[in-house]
ROTORLO-680244 format. One record per residue (C-alpha): residue in one letter; residue number from 1; x, y, z. Coordinates in nm, 2 decimals, always signed. Layout:
residues N
+------+-----+--------+--------+--------+
| rest |  nr |      X |      Y |      Z |
+------+-----+--------+--------+--------+
|    a | NUM |      X |      Y |      Z |
...
+------+-----+--------+--------+--------+
***
This chain:
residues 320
+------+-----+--------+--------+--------+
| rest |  nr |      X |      Y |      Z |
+------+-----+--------+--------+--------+
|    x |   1 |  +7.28 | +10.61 |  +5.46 |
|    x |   2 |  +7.06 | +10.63 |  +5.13 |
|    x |   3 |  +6.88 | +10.32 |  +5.04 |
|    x |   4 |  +7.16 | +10.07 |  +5.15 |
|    x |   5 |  +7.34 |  +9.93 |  +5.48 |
|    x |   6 |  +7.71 |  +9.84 |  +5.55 |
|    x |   7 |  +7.74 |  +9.44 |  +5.66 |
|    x |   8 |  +7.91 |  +9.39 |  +5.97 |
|    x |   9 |  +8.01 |  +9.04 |  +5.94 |
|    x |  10 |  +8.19 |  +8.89 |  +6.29 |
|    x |  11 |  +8.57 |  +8.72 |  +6.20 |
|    x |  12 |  +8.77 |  +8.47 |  +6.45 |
|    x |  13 |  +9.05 |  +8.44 |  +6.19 |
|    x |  14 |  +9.23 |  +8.50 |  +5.91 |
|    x |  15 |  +9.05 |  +8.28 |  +5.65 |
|    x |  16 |  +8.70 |  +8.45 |  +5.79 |
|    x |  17 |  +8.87 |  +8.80 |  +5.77 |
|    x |  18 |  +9.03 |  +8.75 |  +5.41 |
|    x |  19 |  +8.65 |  +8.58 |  +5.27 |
|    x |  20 |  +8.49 |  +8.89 |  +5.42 |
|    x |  21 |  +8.69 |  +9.17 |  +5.27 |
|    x |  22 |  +8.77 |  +8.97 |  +4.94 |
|    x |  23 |  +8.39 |  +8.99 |  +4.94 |
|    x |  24 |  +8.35 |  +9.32 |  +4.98 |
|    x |  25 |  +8.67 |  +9.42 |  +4.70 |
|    x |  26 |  +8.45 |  +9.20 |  +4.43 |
|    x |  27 |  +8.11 |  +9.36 |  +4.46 |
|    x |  28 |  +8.30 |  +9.72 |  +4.57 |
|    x |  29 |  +8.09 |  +9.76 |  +4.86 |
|    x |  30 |  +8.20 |  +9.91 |  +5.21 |
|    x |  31 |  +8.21 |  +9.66 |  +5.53 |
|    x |  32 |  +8.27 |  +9.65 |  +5.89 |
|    x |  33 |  +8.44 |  +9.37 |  +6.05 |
|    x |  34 |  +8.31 |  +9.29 |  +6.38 |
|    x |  35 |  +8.56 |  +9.12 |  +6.64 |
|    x |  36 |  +8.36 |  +8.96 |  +6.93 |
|    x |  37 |  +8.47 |  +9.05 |  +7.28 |
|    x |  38 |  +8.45 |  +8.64 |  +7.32 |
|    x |  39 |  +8.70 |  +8.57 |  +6.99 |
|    x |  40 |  +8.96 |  +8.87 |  +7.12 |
|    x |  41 |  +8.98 |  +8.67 |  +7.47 |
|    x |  42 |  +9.06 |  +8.36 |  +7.27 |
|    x |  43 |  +9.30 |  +8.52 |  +7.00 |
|    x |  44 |  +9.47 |  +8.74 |  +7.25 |
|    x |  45 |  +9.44 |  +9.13 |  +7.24 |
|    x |  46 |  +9.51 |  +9.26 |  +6.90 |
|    x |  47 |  +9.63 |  +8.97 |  +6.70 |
|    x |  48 |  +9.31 |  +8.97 |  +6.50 |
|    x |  49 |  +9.31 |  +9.33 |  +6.47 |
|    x |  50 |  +9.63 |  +9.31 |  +6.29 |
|    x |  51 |  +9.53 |  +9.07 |  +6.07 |
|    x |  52 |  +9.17 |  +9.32 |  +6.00 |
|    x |  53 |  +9.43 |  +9.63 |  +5.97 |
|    x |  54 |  +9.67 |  +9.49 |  +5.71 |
|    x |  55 |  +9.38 |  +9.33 |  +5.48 |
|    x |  56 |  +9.22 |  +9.70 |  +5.52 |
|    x |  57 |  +9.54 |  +9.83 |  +5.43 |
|    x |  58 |  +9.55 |  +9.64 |  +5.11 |
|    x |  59 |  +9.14 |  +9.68 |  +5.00 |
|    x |  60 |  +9.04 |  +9.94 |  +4.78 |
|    x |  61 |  +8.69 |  +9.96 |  +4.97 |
|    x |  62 |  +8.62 | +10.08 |  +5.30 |
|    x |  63 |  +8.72 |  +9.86 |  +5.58 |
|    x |  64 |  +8.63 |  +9.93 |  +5.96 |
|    x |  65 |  +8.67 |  +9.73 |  +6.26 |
|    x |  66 |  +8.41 |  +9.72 |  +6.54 |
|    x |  67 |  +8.44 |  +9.52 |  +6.88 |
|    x |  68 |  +8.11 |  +9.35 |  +6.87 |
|    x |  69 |  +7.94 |  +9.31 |  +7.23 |
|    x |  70 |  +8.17 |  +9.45 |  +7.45 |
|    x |  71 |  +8.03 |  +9.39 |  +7.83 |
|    x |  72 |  +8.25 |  +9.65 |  +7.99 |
|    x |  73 |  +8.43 |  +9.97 |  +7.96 |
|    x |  74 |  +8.81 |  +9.82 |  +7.98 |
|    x |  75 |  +8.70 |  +9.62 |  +7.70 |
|    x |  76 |  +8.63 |  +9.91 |  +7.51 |
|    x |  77 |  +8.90 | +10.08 |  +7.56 |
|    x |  78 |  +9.12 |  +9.76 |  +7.51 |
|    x |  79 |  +8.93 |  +9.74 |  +7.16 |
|    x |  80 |  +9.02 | +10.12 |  +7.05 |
|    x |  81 |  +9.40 | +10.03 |  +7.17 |
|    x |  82 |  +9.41 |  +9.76 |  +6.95 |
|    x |  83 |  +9.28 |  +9.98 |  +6.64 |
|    x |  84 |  +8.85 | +10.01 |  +6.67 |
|    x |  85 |  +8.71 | +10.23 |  +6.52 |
|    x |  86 |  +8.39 | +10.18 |  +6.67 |
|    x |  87 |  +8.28 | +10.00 |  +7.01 |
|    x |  88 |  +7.95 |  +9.82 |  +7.08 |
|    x |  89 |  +7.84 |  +9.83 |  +7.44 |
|    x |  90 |  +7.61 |  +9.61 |  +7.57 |
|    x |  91 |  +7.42 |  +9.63 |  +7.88 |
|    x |  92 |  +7.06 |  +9.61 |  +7.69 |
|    x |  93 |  +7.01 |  +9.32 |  +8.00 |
|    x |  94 |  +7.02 |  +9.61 |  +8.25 |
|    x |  95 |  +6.69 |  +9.83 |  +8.37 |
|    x |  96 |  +6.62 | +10.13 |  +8.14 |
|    x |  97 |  +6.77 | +10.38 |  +8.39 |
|    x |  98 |  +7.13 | +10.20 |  +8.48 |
|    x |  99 |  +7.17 | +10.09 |  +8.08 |
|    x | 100 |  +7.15 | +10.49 |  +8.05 |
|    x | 101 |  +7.37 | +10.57 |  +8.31 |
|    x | 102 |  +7.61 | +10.26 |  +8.21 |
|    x | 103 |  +7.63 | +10.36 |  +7.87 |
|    x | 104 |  +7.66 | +10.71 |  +7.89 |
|    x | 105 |  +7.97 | +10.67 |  +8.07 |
|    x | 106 |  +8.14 | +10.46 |  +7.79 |
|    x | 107 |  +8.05 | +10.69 |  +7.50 |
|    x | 108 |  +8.20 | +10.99 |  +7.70 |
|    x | 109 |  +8.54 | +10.82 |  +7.73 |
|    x | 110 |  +8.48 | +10.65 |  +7.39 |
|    x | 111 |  +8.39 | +10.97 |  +7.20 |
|    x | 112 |  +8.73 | +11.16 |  +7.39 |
|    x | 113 |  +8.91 | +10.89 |  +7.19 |
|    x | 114 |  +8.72 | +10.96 |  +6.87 |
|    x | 115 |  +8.56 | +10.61 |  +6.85 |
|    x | 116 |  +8.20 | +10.56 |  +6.76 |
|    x | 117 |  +8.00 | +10.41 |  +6.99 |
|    x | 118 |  +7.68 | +10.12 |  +6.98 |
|    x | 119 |  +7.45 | +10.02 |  +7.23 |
|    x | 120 |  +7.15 |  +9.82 |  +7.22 |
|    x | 121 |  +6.81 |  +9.87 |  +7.37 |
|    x | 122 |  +6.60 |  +9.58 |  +7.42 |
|    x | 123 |  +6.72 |  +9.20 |  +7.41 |
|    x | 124 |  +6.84 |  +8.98 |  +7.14 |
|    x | 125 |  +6.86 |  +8.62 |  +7.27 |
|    x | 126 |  +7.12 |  +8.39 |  +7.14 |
|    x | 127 |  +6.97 |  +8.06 |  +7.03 |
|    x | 128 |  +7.34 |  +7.91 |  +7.10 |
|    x | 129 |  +7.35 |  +7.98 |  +7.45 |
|    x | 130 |  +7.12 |  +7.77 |  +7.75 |
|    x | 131 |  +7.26 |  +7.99 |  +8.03 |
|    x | 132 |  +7.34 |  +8.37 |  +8.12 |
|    x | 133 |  +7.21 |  +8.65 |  +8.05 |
|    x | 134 |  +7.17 |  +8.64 |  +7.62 |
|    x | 135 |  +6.95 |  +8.31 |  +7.69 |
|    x | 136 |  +6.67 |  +8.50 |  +7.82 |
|    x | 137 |  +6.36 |  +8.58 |  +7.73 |
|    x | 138 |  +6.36 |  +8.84 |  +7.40 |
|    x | 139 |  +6.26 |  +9.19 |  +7.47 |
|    x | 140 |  +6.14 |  +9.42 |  +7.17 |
|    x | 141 |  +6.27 |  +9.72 |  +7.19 |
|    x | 142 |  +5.95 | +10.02 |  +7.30 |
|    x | 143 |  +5.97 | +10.28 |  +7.03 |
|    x | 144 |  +5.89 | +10.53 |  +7.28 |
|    x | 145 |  +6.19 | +10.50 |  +7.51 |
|    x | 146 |  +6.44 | +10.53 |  +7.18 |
|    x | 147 |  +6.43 | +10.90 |  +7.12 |
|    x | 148 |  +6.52 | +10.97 |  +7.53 |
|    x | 149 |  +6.77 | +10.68 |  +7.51 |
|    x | 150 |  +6.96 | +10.85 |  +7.22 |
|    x | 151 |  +6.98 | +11.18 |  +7.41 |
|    x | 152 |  +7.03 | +11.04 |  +7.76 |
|    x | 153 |  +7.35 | +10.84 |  +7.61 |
|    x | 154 |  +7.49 | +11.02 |  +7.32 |
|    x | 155 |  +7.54 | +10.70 |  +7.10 |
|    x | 156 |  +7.63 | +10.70 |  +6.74 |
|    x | 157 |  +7.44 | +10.38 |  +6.64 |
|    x | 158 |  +7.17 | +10.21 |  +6.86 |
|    x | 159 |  +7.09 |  +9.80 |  +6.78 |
|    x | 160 |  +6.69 |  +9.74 |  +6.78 |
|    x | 161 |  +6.53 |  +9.43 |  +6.89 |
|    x | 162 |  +6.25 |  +9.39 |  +6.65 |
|    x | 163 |  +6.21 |  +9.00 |  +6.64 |
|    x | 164 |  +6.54 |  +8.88 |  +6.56 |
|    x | 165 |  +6.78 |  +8.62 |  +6.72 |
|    x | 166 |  +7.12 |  +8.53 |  +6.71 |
|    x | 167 |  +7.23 |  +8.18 |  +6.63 |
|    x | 168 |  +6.97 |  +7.97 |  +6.42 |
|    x | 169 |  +6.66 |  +8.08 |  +6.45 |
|    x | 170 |  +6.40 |  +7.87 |  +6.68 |
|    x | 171 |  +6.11 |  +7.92 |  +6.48 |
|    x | 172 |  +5.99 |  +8.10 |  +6.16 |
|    x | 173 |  +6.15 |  +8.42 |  +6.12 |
|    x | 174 |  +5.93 |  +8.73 |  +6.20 |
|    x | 175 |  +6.06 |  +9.07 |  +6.20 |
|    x | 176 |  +5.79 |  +9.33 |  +6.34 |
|    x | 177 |  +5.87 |  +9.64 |  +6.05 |
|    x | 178 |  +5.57 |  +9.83 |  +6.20 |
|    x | 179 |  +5.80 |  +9.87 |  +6.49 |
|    x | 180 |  +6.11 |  +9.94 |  +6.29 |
|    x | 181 |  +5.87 | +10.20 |  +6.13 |
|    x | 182 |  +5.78 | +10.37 |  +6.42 |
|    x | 183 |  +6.18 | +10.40 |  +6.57 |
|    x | 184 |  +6.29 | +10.55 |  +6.27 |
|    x | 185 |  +6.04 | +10.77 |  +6.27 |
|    x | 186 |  +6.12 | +10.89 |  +6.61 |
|    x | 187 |  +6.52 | +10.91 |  +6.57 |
|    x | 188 |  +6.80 | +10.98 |  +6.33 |
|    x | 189 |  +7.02 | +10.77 |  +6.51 |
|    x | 190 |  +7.20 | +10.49 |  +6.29 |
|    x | 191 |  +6.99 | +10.23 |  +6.36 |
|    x | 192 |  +7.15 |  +9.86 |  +6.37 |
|    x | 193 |  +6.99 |  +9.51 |  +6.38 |
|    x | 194 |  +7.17 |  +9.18 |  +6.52 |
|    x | 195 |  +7.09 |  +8.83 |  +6.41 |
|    x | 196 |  +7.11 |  +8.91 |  +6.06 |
|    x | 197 |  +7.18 |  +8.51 |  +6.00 |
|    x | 198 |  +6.92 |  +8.30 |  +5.89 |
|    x | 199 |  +6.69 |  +8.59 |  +5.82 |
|    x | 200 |  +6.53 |  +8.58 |  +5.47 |
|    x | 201 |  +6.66 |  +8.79 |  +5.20 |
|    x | 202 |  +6.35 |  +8.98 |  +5.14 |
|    x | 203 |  +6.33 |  +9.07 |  +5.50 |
|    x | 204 |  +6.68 |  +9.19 |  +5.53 |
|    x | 205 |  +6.60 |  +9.41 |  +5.22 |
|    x | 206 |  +6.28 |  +9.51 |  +5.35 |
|    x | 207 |  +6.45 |  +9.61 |  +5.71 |
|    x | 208 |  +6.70 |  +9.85 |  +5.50 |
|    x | 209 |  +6.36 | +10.02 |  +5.35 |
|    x | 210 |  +6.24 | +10.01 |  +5.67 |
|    x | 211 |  +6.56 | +10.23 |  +5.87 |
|    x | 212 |  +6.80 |  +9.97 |  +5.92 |
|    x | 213 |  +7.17 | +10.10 |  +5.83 |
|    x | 214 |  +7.38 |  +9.80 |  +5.95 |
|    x | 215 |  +7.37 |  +9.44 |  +5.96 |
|    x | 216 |  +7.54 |  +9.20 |  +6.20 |
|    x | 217 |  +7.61 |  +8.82 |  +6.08 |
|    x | 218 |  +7.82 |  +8.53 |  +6.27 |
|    x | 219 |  +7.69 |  +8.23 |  +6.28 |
|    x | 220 |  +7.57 |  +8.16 |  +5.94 |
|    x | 221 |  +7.89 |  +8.22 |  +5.82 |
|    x | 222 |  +8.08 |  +7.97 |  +6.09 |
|    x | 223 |  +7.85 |  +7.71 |  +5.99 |
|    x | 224 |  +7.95 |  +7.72 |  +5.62 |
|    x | 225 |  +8.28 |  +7.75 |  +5.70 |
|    x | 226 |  +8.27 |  +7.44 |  +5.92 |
|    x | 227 |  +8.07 |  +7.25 |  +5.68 |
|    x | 228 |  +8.30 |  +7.32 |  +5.40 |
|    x | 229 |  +8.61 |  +7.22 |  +5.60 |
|    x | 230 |  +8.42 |  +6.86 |  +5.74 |
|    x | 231 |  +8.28 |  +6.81 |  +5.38 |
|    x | 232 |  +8.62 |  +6.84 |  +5.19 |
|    x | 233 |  +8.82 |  +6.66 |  +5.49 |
|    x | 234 |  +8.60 |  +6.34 |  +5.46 |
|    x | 235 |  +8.68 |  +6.33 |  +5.09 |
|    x | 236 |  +9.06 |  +6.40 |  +5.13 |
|    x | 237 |  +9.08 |  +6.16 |  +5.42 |
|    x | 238 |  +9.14 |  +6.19 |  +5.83 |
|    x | 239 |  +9.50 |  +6.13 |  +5.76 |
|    x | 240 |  +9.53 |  +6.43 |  +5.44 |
|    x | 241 |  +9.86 |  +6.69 |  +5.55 |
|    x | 242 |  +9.77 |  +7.02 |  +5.35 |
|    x | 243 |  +9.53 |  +7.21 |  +5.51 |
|    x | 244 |  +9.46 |  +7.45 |  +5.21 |
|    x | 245 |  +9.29 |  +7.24 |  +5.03 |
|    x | 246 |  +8.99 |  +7.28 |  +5.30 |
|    x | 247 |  +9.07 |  +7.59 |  +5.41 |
|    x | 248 |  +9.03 |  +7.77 |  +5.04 |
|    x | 249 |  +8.67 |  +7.58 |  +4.96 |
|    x | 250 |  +8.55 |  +7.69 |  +5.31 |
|    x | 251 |  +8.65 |  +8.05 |  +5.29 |
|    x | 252 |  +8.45 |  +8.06 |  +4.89 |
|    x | 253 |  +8.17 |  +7.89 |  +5.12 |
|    x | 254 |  +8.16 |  +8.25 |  +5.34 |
|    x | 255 |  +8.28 |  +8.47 |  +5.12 |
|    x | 256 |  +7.95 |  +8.37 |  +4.86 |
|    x | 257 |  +7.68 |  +8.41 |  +5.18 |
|    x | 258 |  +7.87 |  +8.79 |  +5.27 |
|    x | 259 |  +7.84 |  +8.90 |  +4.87 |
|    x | 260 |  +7.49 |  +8.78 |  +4.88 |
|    x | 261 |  +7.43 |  +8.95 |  +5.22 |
|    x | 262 |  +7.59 |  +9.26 |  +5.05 |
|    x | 263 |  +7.37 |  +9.25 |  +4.80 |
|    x | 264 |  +7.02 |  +9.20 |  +5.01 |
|    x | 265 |  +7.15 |  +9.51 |  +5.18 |
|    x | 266 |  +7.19 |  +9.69 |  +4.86 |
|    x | 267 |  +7.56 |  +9.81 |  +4.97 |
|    x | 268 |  +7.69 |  +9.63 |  +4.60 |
|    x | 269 |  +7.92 |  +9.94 |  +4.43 |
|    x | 270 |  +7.87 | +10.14 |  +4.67 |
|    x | 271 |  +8.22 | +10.18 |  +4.80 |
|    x | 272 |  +8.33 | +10.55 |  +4.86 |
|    x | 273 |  +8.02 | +10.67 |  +4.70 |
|    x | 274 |  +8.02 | +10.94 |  +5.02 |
|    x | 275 |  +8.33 | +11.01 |  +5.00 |
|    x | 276 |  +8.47 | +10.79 |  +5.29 |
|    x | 277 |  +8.75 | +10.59 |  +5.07 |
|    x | 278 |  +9.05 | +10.35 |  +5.26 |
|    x | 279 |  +9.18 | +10.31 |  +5.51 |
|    x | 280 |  +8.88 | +10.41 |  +5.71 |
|    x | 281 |  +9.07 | +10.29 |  +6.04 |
|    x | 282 |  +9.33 | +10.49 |  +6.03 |
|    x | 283 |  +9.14 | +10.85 |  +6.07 |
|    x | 284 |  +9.10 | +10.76 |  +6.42 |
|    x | 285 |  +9.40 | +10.82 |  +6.65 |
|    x | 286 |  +9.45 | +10.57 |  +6.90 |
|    x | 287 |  +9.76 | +10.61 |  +7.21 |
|    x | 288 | +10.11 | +10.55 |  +7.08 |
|    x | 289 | +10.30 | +10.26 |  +7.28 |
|    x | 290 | +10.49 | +10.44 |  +7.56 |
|    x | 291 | +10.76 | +10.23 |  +7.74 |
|    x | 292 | +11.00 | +10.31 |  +8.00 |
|    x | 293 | +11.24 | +10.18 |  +8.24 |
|    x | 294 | +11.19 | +10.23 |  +8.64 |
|    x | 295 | +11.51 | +10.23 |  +8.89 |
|    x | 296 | +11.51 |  +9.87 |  +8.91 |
|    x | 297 | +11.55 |  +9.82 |  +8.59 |
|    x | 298 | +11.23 |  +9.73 |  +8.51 |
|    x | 299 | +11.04 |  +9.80 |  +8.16 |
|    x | 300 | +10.69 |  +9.94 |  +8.18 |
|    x | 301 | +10.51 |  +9.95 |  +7.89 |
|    x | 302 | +10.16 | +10.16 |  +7.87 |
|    x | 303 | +10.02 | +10.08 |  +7.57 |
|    x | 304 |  +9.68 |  +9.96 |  +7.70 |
|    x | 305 |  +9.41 | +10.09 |  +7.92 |
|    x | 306 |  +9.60 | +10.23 |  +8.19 |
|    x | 307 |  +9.77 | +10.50 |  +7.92 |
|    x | 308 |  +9.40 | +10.55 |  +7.74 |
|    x | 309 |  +9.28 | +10.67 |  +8.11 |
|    x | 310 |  +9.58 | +10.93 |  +8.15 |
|    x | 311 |  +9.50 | +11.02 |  +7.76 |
|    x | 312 |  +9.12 | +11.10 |  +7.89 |
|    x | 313 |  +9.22 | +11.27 |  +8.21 |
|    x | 314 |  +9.45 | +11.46 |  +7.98 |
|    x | 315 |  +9.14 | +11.59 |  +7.74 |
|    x | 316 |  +8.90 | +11.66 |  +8.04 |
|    x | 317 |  +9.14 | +11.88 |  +8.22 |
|    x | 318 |  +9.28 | +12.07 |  +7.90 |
|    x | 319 |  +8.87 | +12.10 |  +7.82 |
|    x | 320 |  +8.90 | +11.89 |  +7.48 |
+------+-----+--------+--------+--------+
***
């Protein structure tokens, strides 16, 4: 991508998905929604990825959807059912040689089904989080094992850990670019970085110079959101009825951090400048529903992973 990356901004609902894409029609620049494997267990498989599809449907920029930290391959799959068109795997915890191995396996089903696939090398700790495995120690991605990562795996897009965090940051913000540097210069893979949130401005610009092509941000935008919503609710009273009148001043609080975001990234009118125009979800080809009734009178419907796997077997046999 020339001189600009695409936001990926994380949504839990519909006022977060409608500030994020009303961003992105007023500065006409492309954007990815990312869905957290977390928010999708709460929501309940593919509600929110309605909601993505038919504001998408409606935008005049691009509009993709990406499952953002998915821990497993059903996951994946589940994502791409529900209308993906990319998957972010994430087992950047594991050793070197099983994240390989682990990952590998995911982007040969993944690419079968003509989703794009992330991983991540090296660690991005979640400040949010006192427990599990995202509260450990960071881990810098080595520019040296990037290039045979990228081979070994076959990813589209690779997420670097080059000082980040997600969550508020714990101390002054410090991205190492003379790392960044020396990745991009060993790879043409699509190079993403998490944590974008709380990161200055001139460092998110300076990580696009640098080889960055993407940008992930969550929790910046939650905390406006939720600011917004306490700020106006305390005015209005415990005891106000009509939700919109928070809800509206708390999706202008998140969709005025994304267009600035956008514009750090230097993605502002940028939309369908290559030639990718809207709807960008629907060039990928997900299974139909399939539904049918067994001698008992039973219906069984396969529209989930189970008719994904026979799709794959399908294309491996046929030598697709």
């Amino acid at each position: 991508m020339a001189g600009y990356a695409v936001g990926g901004f994380d949504a839990e609902h519909i006022d977060m998905v409608k500030a994020i894409v009303d961003a992105a029609e007023e500065v006409r620049s492309p954007v990815i929604v990312f869905i957290w494997e977390a928010d999708i267990e709460t929501a309940g498989k593919g509600y929110l990825e309605a909601i993505v599809k038919l504001a998408a449907q409606e935008a005049s920029v691009p509009v993709g959807i990406h499952l953002d930290h998915g821990t497993c391959m059903k996951t994946c799959l589940n994502a791409i059912v529900s209308g993906h068109t990319g998957v972010m795997i994430d087992y950047a915890h594991l050793p070197f040689d099983e994240n390989v191995k682990k990952t590998k396996e995911v982007v040969e089903v993944c690419h079968m089904l003509d989703a794009l696939v992330e991983a991540e090398l090296g660690t991005v700790p979640r400040t949010f989080e006192s427990t599990g495995q995202y509260a450990e120690e960071k881990v810098l991605t080595r520019p040296e094992q990037v290039a045979e990562f990228v081979e070994l795996t076959g990813v589209d897009s690779l997420a670097v850990s080059i000082g980040e965090e997600s969550g508020l940051y714990t101390s002054e913000t410090g991205l190492d670019f003379e790392r960044l540097r020396q990745i991009a210069k060993l790879t043409d893979v699509n190079l993403i970085m998490h944590g974008g949130s709380g990161t200055p401005g001139d460092q998110v610009s300076q990580a696009v110079k640098d080889g960055i092509v993407g940008i992930r941000f969550a929790t910046e935008l939650r905390i406006a959101f939720f600011d917004t919503m306490e700020k106006i609710r305390r005015e209005m009273g415990r005891d106000f009825p009509d939700s919109r009148k928070m809800q509206t001043p708390a999706r202008d609080a998140v969709k005025a951090i994304v267009k600035e975001r956008m514009r750090q990234m230097g993605s502002w009118g940028q939309a369908c400048t290559d030639g990718l125009c809207p709807p960008v979800f629907s060039q990928f080809e997900t299974p139909q529903s399939s539904c049918s009734l067994d001698n008992t009178g039973n219906s069984s419907c396969s529209n989930d992973v189970d008719r994904i796997v026979e799709l794959v077997k399908q294309r491996m046999m046929s030598g697709e």
